[in-house]
PAZAPA-4460 file (N, C-alpha, C; in steps of 0.05 Angstrom, whole numbers, plus 32768, in hexadecimal, padded with zeros to 4 digits):
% residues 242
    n_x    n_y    n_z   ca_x   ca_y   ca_z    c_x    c_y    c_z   seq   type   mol
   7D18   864A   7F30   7D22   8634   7F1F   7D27   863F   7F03     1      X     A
   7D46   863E   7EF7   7D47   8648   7EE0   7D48   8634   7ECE     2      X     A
   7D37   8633   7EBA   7D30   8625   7E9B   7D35   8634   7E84     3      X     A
   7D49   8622   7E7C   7D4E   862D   7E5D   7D49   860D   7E46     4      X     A
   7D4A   861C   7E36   7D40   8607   7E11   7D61   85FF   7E0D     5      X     A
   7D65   85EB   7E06   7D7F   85E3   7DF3   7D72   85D3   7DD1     6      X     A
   7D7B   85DF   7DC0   7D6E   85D1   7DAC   7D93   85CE   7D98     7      X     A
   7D93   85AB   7D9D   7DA8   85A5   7D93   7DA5   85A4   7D71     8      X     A
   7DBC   85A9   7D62   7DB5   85AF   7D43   7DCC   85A3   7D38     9      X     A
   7DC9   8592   7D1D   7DDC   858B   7D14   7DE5   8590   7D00    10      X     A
   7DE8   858E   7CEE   7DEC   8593   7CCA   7DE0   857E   7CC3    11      X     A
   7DF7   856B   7CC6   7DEE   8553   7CBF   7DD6   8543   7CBE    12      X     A
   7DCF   8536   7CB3   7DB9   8524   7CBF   7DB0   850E   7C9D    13      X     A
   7DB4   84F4   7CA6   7DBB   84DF   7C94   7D98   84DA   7C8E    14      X     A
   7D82   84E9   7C89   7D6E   84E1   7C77   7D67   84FF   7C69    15      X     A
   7D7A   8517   7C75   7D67   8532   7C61   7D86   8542   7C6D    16      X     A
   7D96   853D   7C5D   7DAA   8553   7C69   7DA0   856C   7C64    17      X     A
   7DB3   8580   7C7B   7DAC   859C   7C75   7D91   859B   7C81    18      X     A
   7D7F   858B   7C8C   7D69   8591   7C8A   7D5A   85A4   7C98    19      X     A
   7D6D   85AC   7CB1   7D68   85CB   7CC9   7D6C   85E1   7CAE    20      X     A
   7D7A   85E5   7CA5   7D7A   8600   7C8C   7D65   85FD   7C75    21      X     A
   7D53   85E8   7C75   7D44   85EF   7C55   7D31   85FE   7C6A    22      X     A
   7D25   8613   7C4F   7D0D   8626   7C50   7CFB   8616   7C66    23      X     A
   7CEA   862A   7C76   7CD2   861F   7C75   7CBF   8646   7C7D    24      X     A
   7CB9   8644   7C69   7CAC   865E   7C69   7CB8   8670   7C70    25      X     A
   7CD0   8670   7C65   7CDC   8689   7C57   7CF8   8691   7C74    26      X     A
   7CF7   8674   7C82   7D10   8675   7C9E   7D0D   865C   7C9F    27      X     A
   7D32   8658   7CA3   7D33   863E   7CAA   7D2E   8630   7CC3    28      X     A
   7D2E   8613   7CB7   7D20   8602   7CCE   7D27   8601   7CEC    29      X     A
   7D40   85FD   7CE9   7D49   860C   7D05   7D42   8628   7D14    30      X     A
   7D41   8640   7CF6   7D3E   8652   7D0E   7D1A   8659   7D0D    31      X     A
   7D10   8649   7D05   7CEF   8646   7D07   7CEE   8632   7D29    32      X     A
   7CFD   8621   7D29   7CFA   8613   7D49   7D04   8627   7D5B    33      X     A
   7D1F   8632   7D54   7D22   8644   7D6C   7D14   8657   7D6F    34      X     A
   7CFF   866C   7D5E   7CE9   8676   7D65   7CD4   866D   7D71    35      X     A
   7CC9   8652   7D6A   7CB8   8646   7D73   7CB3   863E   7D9A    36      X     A
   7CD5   863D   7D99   7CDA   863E   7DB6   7CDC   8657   7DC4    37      X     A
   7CF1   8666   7DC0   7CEA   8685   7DCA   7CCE   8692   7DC9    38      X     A
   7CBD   868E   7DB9   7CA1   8693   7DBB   7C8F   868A   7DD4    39      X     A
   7C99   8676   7DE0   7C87   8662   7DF4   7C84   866D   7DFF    40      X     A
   7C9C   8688   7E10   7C9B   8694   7E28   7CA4   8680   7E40    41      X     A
   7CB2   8666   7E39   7CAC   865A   7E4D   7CCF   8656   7E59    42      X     A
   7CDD   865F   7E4B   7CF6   865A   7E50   7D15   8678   7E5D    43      X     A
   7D1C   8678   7E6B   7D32   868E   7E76   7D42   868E   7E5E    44      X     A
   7D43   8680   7E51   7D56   8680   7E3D   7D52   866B   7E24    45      X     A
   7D5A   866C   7E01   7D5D   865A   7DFF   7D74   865B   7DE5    46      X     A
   7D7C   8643   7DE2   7D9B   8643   7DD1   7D99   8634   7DBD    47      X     A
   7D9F   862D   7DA4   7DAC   8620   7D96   7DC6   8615   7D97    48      X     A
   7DC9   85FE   7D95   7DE3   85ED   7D9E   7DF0   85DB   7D84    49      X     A
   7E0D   85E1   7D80   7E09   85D8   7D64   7E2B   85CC   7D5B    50      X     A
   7E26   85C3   7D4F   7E40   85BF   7D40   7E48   85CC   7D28    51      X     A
   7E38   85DF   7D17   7E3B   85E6   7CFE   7E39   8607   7D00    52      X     A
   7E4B   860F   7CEF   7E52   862C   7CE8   7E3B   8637   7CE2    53      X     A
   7E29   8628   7CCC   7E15   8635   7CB9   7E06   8637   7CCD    54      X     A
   7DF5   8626   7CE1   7DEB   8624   7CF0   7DE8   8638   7D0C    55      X     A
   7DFB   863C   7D07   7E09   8654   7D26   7E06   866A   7D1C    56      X     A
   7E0A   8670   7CF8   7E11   8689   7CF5   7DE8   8692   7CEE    57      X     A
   7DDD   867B   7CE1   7DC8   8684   7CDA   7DB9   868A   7CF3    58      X     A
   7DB9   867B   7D0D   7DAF   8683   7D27   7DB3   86A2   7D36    59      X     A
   7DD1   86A4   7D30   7DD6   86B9   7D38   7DCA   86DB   7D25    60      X     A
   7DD0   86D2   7D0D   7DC0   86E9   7CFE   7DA3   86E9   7CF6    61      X     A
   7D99   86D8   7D00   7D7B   86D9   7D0D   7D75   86E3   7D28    62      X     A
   7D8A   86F1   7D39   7D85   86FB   7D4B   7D88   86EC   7D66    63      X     A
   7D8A   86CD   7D66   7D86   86BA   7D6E   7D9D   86AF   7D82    64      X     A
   7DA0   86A1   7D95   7DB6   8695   7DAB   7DC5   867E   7DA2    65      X     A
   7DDB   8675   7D9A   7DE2   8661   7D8F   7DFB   865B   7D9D    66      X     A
   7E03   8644   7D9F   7E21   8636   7DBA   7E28   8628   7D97    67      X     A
   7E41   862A   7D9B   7E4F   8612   7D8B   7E60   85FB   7D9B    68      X     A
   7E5B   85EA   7D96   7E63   85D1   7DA7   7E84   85CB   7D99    69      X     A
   7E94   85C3   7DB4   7EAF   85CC   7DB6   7EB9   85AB   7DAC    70      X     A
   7EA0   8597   7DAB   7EB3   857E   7DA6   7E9C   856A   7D9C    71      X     A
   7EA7   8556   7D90   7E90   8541   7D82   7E7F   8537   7D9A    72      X     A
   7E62   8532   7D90   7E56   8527   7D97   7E44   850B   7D89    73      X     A
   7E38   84FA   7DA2   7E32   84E7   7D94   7E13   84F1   7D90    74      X     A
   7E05   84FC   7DA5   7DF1   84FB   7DB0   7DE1   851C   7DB7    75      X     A
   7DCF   8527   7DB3   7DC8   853E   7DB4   7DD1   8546   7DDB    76      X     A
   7DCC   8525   7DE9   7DCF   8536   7DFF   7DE5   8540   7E0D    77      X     A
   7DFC   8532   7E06   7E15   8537   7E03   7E18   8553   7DF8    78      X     A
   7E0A   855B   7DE2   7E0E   8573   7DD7   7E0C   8589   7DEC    79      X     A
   7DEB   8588   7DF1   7DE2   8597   7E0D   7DED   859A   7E1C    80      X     A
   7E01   8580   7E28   7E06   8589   7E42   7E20   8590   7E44    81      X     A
   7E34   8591   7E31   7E4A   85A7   7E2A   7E44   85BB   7E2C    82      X     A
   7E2D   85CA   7E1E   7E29   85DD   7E1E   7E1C   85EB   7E39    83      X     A
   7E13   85DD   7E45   7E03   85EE   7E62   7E15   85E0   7E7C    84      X     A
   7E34   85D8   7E72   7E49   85D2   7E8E   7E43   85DD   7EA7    85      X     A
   7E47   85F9   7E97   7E56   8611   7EAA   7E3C   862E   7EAF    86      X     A
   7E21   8621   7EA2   7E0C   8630   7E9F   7E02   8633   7EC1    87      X     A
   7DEF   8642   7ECD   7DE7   863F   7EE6   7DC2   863B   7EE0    88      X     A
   7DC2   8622   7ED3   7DA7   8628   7ED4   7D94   85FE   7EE0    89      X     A
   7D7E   8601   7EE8   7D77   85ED   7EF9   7D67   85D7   7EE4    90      X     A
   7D54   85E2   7ECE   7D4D   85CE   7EB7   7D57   85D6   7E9E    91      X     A
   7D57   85B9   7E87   7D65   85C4   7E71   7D4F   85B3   7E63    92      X     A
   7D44   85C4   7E4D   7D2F   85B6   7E3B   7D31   85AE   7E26    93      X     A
   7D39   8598   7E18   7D41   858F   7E03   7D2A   858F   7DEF    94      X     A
   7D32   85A8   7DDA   7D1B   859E   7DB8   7D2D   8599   7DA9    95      X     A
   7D24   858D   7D93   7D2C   857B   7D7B   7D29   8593   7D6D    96      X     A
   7D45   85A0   7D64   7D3B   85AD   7D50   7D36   85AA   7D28    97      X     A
   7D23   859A   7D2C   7D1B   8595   7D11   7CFD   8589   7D1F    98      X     A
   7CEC   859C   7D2A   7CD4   8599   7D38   7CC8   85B6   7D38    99      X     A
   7CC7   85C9   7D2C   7CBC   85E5   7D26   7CA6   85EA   7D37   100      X     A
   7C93   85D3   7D35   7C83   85D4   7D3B   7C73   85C4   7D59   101      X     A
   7C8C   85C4   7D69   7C89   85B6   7D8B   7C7B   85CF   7D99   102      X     A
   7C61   85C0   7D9C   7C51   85CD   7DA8   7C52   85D8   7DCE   103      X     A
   7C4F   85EB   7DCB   7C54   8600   7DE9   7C40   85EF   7E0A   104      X     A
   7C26   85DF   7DFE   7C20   85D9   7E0D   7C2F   85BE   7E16   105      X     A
   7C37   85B3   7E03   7C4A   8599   7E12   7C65   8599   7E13   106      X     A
   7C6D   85B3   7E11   7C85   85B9   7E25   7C7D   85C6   7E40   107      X     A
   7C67   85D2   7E42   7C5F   85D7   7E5A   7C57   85C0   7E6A   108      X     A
   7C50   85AB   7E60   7C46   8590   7E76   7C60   8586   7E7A   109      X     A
   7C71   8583   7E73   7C91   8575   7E7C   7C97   8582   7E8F   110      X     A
   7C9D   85A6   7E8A   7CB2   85B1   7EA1   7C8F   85B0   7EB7   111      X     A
   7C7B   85AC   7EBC   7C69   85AF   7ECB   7C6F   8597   7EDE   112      X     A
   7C7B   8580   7ED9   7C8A   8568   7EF1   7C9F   8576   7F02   113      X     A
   7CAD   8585   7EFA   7CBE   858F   7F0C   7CAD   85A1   7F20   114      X     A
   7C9F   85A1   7F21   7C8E   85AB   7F38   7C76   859F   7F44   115      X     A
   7C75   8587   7F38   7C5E   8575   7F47   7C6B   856A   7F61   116      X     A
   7C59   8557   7F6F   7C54   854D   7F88   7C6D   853F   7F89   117      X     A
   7C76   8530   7F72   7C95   851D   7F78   7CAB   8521   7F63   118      X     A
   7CAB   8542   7F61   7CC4   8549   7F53   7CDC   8552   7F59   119      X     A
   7CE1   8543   7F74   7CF8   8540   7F87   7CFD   8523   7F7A   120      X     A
   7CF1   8515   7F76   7CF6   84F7   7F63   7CFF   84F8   7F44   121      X     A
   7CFC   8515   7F3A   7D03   850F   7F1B   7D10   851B   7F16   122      X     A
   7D28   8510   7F06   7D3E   851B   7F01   7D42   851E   7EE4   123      X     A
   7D28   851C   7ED3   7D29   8522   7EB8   7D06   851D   7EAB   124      X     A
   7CFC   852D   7EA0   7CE5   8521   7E97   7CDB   8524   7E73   125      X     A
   7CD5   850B   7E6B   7CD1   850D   7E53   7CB3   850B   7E3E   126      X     A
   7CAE   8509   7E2A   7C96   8505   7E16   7C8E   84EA   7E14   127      X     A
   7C79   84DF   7E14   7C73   84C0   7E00   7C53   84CB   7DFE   128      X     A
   7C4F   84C1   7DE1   7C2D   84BF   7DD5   7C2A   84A1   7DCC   129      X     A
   7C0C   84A0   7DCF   7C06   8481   7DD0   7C0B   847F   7DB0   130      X     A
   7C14   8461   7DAC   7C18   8458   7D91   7BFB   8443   7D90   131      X     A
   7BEF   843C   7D75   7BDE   8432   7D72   7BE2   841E   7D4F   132      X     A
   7BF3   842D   7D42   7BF5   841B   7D2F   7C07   8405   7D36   133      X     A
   7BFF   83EF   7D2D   7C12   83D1   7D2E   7C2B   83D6   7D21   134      X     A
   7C2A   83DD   7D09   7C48   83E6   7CF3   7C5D   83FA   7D0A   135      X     A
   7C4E   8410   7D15   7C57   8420   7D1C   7C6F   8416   7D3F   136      X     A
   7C5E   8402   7D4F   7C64   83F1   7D65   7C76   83E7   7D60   137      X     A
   7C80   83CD   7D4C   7C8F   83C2   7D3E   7CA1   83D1   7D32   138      X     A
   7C9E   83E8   7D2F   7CB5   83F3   7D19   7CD3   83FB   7D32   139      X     A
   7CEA   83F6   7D33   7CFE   8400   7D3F   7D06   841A   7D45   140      X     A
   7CF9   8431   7D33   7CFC   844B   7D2A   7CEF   845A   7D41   141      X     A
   7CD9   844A   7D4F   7CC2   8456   7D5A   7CCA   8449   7D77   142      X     A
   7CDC   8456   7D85   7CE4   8451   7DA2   7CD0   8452   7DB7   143      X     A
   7CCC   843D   7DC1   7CB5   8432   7DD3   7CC1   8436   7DEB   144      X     A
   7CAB   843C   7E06   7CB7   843E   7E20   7C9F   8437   7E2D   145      X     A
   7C9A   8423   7E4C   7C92   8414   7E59   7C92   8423   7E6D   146      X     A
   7C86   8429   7E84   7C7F   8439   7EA2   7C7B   8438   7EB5   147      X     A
   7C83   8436   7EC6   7C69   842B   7EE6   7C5C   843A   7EEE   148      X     A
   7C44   843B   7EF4   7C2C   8447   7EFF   7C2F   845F   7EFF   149      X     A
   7C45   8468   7F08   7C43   848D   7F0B   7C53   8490   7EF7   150      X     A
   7C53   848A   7EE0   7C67   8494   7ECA   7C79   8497   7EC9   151      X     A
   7C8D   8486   7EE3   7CB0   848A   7EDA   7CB2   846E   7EBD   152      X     A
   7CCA   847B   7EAF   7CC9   8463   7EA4   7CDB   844D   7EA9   153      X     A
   7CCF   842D   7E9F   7CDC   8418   7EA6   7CF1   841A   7E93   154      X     A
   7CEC   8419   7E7F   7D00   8416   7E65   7CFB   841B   7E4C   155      X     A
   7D06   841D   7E33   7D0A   842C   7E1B   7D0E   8417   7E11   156      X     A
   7D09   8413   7DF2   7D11   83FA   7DE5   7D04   8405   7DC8   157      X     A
   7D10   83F4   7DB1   7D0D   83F5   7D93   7CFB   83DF   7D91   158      X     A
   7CFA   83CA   7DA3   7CEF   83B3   7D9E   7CC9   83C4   7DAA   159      X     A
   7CB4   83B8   7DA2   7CA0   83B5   7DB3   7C9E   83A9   7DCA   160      X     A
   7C9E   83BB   7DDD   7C97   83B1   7DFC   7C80   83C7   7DFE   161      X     A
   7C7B   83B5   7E10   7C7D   839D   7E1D   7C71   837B   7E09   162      X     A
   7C83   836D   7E01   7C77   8359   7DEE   7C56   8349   7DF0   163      X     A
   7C46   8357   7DDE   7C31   8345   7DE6   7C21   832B   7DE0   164      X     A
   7C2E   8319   7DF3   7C2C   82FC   7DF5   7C09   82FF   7DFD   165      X     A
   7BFD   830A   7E10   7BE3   830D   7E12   7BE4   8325   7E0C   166      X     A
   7BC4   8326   7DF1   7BBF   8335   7DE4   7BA9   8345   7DF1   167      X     A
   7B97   8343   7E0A   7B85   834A   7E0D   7B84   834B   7E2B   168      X     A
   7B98   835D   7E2B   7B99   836C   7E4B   7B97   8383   7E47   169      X     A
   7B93   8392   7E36   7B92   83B3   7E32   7BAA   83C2   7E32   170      X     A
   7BB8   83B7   7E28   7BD8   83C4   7E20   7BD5   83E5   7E15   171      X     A
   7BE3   83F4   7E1F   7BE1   8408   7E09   7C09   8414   7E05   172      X     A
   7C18   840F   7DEB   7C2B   8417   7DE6   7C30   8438   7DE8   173      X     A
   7C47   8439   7DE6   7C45   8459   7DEB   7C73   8452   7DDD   174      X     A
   7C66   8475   7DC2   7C7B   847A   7DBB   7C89   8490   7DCA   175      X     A
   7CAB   848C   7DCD   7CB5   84AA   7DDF   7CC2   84B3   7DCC   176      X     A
   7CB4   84D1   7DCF   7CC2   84E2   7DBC   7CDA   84F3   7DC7   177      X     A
   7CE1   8503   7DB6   7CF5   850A   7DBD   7D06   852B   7DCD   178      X     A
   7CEF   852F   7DDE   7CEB   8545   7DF0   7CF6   8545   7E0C   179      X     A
   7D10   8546   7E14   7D19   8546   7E30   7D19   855B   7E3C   180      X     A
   7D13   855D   7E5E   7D15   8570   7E79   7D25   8563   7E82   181      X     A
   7D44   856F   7E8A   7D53   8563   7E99   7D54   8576   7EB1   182      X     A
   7D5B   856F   7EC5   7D66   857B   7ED9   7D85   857E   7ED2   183      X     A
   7D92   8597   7EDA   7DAC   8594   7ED1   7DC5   8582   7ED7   184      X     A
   7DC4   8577   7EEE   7DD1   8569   7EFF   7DD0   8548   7EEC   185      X     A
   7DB2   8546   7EE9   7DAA   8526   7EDB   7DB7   8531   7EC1   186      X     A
   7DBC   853C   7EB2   7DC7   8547   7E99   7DE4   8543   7EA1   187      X     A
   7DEF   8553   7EB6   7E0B   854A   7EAE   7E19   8537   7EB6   188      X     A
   7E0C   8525   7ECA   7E10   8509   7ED1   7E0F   84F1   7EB2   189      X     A
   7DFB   84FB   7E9F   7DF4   84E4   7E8C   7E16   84F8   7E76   190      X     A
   7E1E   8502   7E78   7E31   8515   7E67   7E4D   8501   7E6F   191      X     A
   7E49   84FE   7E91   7E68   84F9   7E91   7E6F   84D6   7E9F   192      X     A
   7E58   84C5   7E98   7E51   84AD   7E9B   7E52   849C   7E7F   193      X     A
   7E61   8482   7E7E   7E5E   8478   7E6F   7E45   8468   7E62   194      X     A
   7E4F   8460   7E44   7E2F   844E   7E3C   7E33   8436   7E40   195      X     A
   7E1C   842E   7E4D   7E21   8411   7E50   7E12   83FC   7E3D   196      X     A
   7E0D   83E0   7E3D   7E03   83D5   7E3C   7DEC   83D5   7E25   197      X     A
   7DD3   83DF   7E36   7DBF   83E5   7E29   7DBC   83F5   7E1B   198      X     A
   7DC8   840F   7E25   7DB8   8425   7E0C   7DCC   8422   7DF6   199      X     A
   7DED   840A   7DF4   7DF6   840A   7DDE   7DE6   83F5   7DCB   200      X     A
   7DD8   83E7   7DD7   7DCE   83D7   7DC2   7DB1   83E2   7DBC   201      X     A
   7DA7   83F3   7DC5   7D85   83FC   7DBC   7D90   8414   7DAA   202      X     A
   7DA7   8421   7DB1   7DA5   843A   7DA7   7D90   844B   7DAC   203      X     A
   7D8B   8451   7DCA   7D7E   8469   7DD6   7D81   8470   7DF2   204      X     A
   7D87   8492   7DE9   7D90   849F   7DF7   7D9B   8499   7E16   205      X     A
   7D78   8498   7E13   7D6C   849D   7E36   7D6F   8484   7E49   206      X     A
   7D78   8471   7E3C   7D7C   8453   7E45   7D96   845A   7E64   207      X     A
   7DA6   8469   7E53   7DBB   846D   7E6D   7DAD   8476   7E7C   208      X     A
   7DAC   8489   7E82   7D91   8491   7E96   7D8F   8485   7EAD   209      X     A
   7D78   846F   7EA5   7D67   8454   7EAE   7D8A   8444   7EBC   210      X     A
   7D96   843F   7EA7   7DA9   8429   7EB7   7DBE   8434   7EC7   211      X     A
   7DBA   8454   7ECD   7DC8   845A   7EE1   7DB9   845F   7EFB   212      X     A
   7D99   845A   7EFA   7D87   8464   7F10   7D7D   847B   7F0F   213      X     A
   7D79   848F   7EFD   7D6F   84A4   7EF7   7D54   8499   7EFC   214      X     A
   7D3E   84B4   7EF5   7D25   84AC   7EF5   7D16   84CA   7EE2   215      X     A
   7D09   84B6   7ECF   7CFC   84C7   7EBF   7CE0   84C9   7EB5   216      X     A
   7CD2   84E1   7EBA   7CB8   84E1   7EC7   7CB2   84E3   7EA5   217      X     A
   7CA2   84D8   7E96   7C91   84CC   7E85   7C74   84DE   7E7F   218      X     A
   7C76   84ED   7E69   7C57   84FD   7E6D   7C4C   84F4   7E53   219      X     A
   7C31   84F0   7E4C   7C29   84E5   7E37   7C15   8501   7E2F   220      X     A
   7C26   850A   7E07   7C1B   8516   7E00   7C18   8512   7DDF   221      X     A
   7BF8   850A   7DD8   7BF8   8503   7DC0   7BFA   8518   7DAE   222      X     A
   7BFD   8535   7DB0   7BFA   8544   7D9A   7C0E   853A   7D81   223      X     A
   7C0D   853E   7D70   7C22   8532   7D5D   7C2D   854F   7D56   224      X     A
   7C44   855C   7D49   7C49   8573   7D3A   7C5E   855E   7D1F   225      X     A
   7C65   856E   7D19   7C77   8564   7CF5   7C98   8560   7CF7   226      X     A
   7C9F   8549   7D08   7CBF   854B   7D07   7CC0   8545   7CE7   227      X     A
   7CDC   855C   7CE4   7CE9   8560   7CC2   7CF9   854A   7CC0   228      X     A
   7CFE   8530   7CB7   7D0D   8526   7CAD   7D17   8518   7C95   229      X     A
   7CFC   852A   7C85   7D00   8515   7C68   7CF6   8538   7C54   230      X     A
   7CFB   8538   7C3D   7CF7   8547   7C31   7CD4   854F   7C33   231      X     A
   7CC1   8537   7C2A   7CA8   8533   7C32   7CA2   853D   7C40   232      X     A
   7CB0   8539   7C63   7CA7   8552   7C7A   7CA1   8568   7C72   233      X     A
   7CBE   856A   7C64   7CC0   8592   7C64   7CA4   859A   7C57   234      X     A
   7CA0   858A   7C3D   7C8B   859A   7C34   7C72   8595   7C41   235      X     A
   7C6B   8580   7C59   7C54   857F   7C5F   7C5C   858F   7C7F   236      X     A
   7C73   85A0   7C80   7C75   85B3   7C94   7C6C   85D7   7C88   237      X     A
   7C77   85D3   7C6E   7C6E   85EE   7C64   7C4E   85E7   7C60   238      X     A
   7C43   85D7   7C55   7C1A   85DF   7C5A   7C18   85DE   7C73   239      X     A
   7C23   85D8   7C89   7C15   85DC   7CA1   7C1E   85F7   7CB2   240      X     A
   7C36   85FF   7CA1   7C3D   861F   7CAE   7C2F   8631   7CA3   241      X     A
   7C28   8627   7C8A   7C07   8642   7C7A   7BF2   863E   7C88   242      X     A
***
């Protein structure tokens, strides 16, 4: 089974532009994730995927694998899966690159479904950690996902679900972050399928997915690491890289 990393990159980004190129101990943020990943040992390969020159060129003279993407995208996975068309490989692991610091053991528990008891059933598997603040439940920013028993999930939503009308059944919320295992096949099926419905009105991703019958195996991992998205990050990413 061949596994490779795709870490989609943009320039842009409407709360910290530029924010893959600022410092963070002395290499940029981007090419601090793509180390971070090539380090794991856990991958045949891994790439940077990108739309930006700076981005391609700073990857590349870091020694580093970088695809330039041949056409707009809306969506990182779109990005991805242009880029691994014509690739010959069986999982594709999606990091966020503005996450330096995604830890090795919980990319090892995702691709570890593709070889459990019913991973002839999953055709993509993702992250959620339990949420516990109320602000945090409520907030839209903080994409909630629902499960049945063996962890496929039911559904994705901005709203809190499951709504709790009874307060004292033992609910526990759970935020999904933003870590995909696709199988390549479920990757280029969600590439060349339209959006429907739902995931245009939640605005997430993985919603198509779900409303085409996919099935996506759900692993719950609370470690937290420091997504960069505000200037604040960065610097509370450089004390935690000293």
């Amino acid at each position: 089974m061949k596994i490779i990393a795709m870490i989609p990159a943009r320039y842009a980004a409407s709360r910290f532009p530029g924010k893959l190129m600022q410092d963070l101990a002395g290499k940029p943020v981007i090419v601090r994730t793509y180390e971070t990943a090539v380090n794991t040992n856990l991958f045949d390969d891994v790439f940077v995927v990108t739309d930006s020159d700076i981005i391609y060129d700073t990857i590349t003279s870091a020694g580093g694998k970088a695809i330039m993407s041949k056409k707009e995208h809306e969506c990182g996975s779109d990005r991805i899966a242009e880029a691994v068309e014509d690739m010959d490989v069986d999982i594709v692991l999606n990091i966020q690159g503005d996450e330096p610091f995604t830890p090795k053991e919980g990319l090892e528990r995702v691709l570890s479904v593709f070889k459990g008891d019913d991973a002839d059933q999953i055709d993509l598997a993702s992250v959620m950690s339990v949420l516990t603040n109320e602000d945090d439940i409520k907030d839209p920013n903080f994409v909630k996902v629902v499960c049945d028993t063996n962890n496929f999930a039911l559904y994705f939503s901005r709203s809190p679900i499951p709504y709790p009308r009874e307060k004292n059944v033992g609910l526990t919320y759970y935020e999904h972050k933003g870590v995909y295992a696709f199988r390549k096949a479920a990757l280029m099926d969600f590439y060349n399928l339209p959006m429907l419905p739902l995931e245009a009105s939640e605005k997430i991703e993985c919603i198509r997915y779900l409303e085409y019958g996919k099935k996506i195996k759900m692993i719950v991992d609370n470690t937290s690491g420091i997504e960069i998205d505000t200037p604040e990050d960065l610097e509370r990413a450089q004390a935690e890289w000293k």
